[in-house]
N, C-alpha and C positions, 0 to 999 in steps of 0.2 A: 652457482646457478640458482637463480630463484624457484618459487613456487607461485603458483596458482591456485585459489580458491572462490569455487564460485558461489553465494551469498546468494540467500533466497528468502527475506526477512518473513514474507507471508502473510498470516494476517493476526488480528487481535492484538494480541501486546507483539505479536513476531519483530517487527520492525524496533521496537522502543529496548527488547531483552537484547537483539542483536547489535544496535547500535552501541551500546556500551560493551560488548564482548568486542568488536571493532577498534574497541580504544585501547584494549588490552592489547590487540595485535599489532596495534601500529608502537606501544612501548615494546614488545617483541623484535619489530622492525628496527626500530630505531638507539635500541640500549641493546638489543641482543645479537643485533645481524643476522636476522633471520631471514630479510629477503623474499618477503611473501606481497604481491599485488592481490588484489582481491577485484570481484566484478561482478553486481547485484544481477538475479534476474527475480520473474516476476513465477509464482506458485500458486497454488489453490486459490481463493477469492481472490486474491490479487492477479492471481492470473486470467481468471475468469473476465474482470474487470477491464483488463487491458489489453485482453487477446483475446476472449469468450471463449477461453479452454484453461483449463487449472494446471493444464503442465504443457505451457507453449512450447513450440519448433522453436525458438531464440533460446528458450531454458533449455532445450535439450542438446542444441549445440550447446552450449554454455557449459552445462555439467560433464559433458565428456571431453571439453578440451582441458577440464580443471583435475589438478590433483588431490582435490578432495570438495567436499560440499560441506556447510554450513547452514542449516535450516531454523529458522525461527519457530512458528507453531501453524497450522491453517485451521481452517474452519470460523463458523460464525452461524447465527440465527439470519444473517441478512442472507446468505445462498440457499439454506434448506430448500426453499420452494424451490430449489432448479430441480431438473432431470439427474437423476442419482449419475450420469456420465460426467455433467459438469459441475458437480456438487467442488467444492476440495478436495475432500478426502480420496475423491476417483484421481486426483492428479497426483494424489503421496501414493497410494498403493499403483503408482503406474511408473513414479522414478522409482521405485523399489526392484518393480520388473525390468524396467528399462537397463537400468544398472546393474542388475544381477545380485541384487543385494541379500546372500542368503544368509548371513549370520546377524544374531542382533548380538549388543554386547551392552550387558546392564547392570553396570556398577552398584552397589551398594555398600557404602561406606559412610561407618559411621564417628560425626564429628564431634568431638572430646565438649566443647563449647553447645552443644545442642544436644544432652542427653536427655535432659529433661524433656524434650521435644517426643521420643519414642515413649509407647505406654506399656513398652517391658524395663525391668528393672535394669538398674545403671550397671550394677555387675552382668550384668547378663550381655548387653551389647556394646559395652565399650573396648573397643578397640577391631570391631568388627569391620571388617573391609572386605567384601566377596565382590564376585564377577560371575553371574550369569551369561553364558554363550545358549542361545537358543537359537535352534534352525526356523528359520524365516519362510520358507517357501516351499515346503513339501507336508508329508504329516497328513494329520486327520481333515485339517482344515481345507487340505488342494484337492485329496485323495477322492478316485472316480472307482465306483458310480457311488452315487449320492443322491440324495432325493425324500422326498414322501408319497409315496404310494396307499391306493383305496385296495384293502383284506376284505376278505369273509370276514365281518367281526369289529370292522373298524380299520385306523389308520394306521399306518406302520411307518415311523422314518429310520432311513439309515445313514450312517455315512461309511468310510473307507479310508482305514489308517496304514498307511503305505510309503514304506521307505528301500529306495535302492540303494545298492553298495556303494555307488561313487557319491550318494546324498552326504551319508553317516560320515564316508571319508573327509569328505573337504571341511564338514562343521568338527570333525574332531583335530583333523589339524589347526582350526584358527582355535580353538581353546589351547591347546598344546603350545603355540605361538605364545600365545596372551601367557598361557603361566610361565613361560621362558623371562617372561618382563615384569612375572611376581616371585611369590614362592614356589613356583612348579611342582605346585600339588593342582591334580585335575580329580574332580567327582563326578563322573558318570550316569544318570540319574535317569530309571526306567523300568519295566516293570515286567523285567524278563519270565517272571515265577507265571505270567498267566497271558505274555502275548508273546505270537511267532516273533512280531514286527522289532519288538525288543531284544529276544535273544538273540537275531539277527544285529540290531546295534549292537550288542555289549562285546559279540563278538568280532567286529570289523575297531570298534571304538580300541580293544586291547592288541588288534592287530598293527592297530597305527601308529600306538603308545612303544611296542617294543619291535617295531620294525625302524619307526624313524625319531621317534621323543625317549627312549632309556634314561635322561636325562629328569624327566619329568614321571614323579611318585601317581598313580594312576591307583582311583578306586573307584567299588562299583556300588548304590545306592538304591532300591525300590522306592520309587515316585511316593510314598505314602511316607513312609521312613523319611524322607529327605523334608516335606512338612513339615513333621514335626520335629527334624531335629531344627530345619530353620528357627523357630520358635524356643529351644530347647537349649541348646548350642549354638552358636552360631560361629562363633570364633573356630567351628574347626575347617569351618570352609572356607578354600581359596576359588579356584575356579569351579563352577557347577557348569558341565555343559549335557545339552539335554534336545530333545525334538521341541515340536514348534507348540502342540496342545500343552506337556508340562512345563515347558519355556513359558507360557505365555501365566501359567499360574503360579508356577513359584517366584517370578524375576520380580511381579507385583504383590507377593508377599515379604519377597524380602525389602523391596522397596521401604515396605512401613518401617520396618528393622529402624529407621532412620529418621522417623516419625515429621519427614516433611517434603512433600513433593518439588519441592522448589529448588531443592539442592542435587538433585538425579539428573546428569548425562547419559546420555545414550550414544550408541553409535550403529547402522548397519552399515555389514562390510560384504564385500564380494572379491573374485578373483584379479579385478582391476580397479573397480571404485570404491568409495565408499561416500556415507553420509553421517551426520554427526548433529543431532538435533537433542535439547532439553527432554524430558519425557511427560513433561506438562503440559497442558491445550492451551488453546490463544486464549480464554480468559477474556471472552468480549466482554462481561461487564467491567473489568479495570482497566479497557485497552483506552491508550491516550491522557491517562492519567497520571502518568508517572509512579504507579503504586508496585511494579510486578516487581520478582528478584528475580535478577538477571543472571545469579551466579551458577544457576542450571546450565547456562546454557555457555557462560565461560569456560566452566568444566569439562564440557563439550569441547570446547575448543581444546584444552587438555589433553583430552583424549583423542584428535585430530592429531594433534601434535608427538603422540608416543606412535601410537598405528600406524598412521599414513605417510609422515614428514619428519619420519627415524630421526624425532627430537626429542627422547624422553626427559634429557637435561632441563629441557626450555618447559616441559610439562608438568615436572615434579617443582620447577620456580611459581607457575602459574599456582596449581595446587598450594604452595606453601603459602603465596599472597594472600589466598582465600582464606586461610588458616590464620592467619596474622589479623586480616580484616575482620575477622569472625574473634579472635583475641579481643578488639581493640573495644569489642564491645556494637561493634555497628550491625546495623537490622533495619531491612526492610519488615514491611509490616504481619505478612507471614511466620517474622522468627522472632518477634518480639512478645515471647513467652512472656516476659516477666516485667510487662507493665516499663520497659525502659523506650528509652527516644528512638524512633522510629524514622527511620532516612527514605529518599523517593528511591527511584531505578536508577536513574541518574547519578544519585551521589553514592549507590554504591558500588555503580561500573568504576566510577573517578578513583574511589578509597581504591580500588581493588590495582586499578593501573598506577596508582603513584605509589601503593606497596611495592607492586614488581618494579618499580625503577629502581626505589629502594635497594632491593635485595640485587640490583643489576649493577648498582653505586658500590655493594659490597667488597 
């Protein structure tokens, strides 16, 4: 039985990154028997452009007849001036809700051929591979009431960090999932010692651990602590899962762990859908030029393929292409640290697809 993917190249380089992740899937298709049709719709400026809404009635049928999504990047300087409703960015935080997309999933892993690329020292992060799970849709950032209010004395803002039992539950299961398909080690990362909100997770997160993951080694971390061990250590972490304020700050420090935005997949998942986008922006000044590295957003497809399309086989062949491509010495302009020949977007979708044929000839 095949699969459905619905493609939403987007804007800026969106179109130009996903059109070679494209060619990757069709050697999947075609040398691995994978069985996947794909079928583009239109997102943020582009959707704006061609429906005057950034997440059309056609995308939205689209994405929910599809077994997973595929997102390029949106935004652009040419939509600012719109109304913040039909800006882009209103149309990704709206498939997010739409889809239910409460977990983000943010790989960082670092590659043996790009160490020089991070500006911590090469023993320090080589052989690092972590997974940030961070909750999407709850937390400080949704939590009511909220506001800034006029005091006797001046202004006061507040906000409201708020988490429910079945929130904590379902983000500690999809970590617990996720390390089932690493080392099933989970770190739990929060800051029990001086919030309710916290003690409340660490106690639901260890309830989920030894009622349904026993399987899975389970430890507990203070949000401060886990900074600096980032920085410090990093090799002892496998999965960090965490709410959506420290999600949102440790996933982009460890990000750098890797010292290049160009190589990060992402994924948001939910109880039925998900979506699987690079973690990079459209990049209007290089859009159309053939300059972007597209292998973010392969990776991405990677990880489409272990989560969604129970292909980890076909995930860890993509993965090794890239490894091999990144062997061969090839570089877009981003990773050509050291002054060597630097290839467009194009010619390293190509490299990247005729290594997995390669390894599919093996």
């Amino acid at each position: 039985m095949g699969v459905k993917i619905a493609v939403l190249p987007g804007d800026g380089i969106g179109p130009e990154i996903v059109r070679e992740t494209l060619k990757v899937l069709d050697v999947l298709n075609t040398h691995f028997g994978l069985n996947a049709e794909w079928e583009e719709g239109l997102i943020g400026g582009a959707g704006y452009d061609g429906a005057r809404d950034p997440y059309p009635e056609a995308t939205q049928r689209l994405v929910k007849a599809s077994d997973a999504v595929l997102l390029g990047a949106v935004g652009g300087p040419k939509w600012e001036p719109l109304a913040k409703p039909l800006r882009p960015e209103a149309g990704l935080l709206r498939i997010r809700e739409d889809l239910g997309l409460f977990a983000n999933y943010r790989p960082a892993k670092v590659q043996t051929q790009l160490l020089a690329a991070s500006t911590l020292k090469p023993e320090v992060i080589e052989g690092v591979d972590i997974l940030v799970v961070r909750e999407l849709v709850s937390g400080v950032y949704f939590g009511q009431p909220r506001g800034i209010v006029e005091e006797e004395g001046g202004r006061r803002g507040f906000n409201t960090m708020s988490y429910c039992e079945s929130e904590i539950r379902r983000i500690a299961r999809k970590a617990f999932e996720a390390a089932r398909l690493r080392d099933r080690r989970v770190c739990s990362v929060d800051k029990a010692n001086v919030l309710e909100v916290s003690e409340l997770w660490r106690e639901v997160v260890s309830e989920v651990q030894a009622r349904e993951f026993p399987d899975v080694r389970l430890t507990h971390m203070y949000v401060d602590n886990a900074a600096m061990q980032l920085i410090r250590a990093p090799r002892q972490f496998d999965v960090i899962v965490t709410g959506n304020l420290f999600g949102d700050i440790l996933s982009d420090e460890a990000s750098m762990l890797t010292g290049s935005i160009g190589m990060l997949p992402s994924a948001s998942i939910g109880e039925r859908y998900a979506m699987y986008e690079p973690i990079h922006g459209s990049a209007p000044d290089i859009a159309g030029q053939d300059k972007a590295n597209p292998l973010a957003t392969i990776l991405s497809l990677a990880m489409m393929l272990r989560y969604s399309l129970n292909a980890a086989e076909l995930a860890t062949k993509v993965e090794r292409a890239v490894d091999l491509v990144l062997d061969d010495g090839v570089r877009t302009a981003d990773l050509a640290l050291d002054g060597g020949a630097v290839v467009s977007c194009s010619a390293m979708g190509t490299a990247v697809a005729e290594r997995l044929k390669m390894l599919g000839d093996e």
